[in-house]
C-alpha positions in Angstrom: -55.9 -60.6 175.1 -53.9 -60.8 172.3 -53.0 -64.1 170.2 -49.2 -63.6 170.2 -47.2 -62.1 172.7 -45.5 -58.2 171.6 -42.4 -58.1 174.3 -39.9 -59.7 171.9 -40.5 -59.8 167.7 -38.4 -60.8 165.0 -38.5 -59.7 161.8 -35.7 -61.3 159.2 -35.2 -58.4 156.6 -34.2 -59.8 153.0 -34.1 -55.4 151.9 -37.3 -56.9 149.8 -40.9 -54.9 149.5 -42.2 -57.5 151.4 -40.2 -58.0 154.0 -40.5 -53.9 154.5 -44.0 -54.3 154.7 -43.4 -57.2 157.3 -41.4 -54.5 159.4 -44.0 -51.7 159.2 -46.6 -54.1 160.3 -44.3 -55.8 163.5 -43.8 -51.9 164.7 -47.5 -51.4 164.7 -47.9 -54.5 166.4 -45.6 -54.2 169.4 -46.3 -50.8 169.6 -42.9 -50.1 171.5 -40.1 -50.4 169.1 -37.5 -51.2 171.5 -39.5 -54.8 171.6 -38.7 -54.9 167.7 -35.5 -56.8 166.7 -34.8 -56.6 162.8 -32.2 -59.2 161.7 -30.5 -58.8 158.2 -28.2 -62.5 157.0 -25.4 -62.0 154.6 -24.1 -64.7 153.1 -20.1 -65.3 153.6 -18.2 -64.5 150.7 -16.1 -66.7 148.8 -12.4 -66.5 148.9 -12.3 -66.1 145.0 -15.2 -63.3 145.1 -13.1 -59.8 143.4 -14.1 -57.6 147.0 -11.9 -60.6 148.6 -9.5 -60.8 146.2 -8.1 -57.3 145.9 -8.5 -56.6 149.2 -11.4 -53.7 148.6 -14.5 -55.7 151.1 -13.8 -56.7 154.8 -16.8 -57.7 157.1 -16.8 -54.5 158.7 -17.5 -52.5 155.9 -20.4 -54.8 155.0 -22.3 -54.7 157.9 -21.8 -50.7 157.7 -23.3 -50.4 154.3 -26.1 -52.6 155.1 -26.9 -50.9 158.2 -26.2 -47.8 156.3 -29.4 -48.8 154.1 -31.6 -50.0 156.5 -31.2 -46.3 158.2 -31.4 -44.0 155.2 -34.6 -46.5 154.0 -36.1 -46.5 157.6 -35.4 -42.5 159.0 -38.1 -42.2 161.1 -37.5 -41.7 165.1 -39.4 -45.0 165.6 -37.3 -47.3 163.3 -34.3 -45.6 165.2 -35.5 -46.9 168.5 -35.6 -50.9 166.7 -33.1 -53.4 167.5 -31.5 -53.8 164.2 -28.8 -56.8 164.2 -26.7 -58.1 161.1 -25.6 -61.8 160.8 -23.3 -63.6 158.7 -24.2 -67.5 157.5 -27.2 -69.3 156.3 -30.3 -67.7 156.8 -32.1 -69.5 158.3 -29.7 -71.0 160.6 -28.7 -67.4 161.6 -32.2 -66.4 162.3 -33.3 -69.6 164.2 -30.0 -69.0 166.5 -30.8 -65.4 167.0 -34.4 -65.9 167.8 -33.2 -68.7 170.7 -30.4 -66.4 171.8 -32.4 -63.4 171.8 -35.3 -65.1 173.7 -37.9 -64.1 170.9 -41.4 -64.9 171.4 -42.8 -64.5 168.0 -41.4 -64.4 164.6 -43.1 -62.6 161.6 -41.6 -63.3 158.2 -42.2 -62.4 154.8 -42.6 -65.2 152.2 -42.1 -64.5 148.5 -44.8 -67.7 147.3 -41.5 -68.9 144.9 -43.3 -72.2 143.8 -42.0 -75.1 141.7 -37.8 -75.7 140.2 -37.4 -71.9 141.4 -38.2 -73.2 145.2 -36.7 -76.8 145.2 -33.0 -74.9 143.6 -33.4 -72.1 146.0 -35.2 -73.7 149.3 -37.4 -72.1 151.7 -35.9 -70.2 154.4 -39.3 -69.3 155.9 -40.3 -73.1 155.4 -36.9 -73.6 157.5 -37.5 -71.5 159.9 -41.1 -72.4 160.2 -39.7 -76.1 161.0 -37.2 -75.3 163.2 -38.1 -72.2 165.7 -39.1 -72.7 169.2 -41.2 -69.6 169.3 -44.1 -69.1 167.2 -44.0 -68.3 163.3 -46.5 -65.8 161.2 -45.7 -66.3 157.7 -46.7 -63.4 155.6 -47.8 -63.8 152.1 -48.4 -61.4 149.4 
């Protein structure tokens, strides 16, 4: 019997060390990729950022390149087999949403232990999402 249920794991990927070490861990935990869902959350771009500007950065060219990485970072048959999804918004919002859409059962996230101003300016996504999810959340720390 196992504490947390394997058939449908989230794993929010930031493209940090941890969050790497988050996804290594979830695939040895389910033990069948397919039941591994890896969700990546740009943030929208302004109207006055240069890509927008000139022209040069659409969506669809983002969500490439950032597949693009996850791929050339993650090349082995098993990560090809993982459900890898990119969203656009606030991150935790977007991963909330996806885990309720997506019927997840367990949510494993990375958290970087950012502590004082650094925390109050930036927030907590994985305190947000810890609040909000109606599946259960393993926080990882360092």
């Amino acid at each position: 019997m196992s504490l947390f249920n394997r058939d449908r794991v989230l794993v929010p990927l930031d493209f940090s060390d941890e969050a790497f070490a988050a996804v290594t861990e979830s695939l040895a935990f389910v033990e069948d990729p397919t039941h591994l869902h890896v969700l990546h959350v740009l943030q929208k771009l302004e109207v006055t950022e240069p890509g927008m500007v000139w022209n040069t950065l659409d969506l669809q060219t983002r969500i490439h390149n950032v597949k693009t990485a996850f791929y050339q970072r993650c090349n082995t048959p098993a990560y090809q087999q993982v459900q890898f999804s990119v969203a656009i918004g606030d991150a935790a919002a977007e991963i909330i949403d996806y885990a309720q859409k997506q019927a997840i059962s367990l949510i494993v996230i990375p958290s970087r232990g950012r502590t004082g101003l650094s925390r109050f300016l930036l927030g907590s996504v994985a305190e947000r999402v810890v609040r909000f999810a109606h599946c259960p959340v393993l926080v990882l720390r360092k």
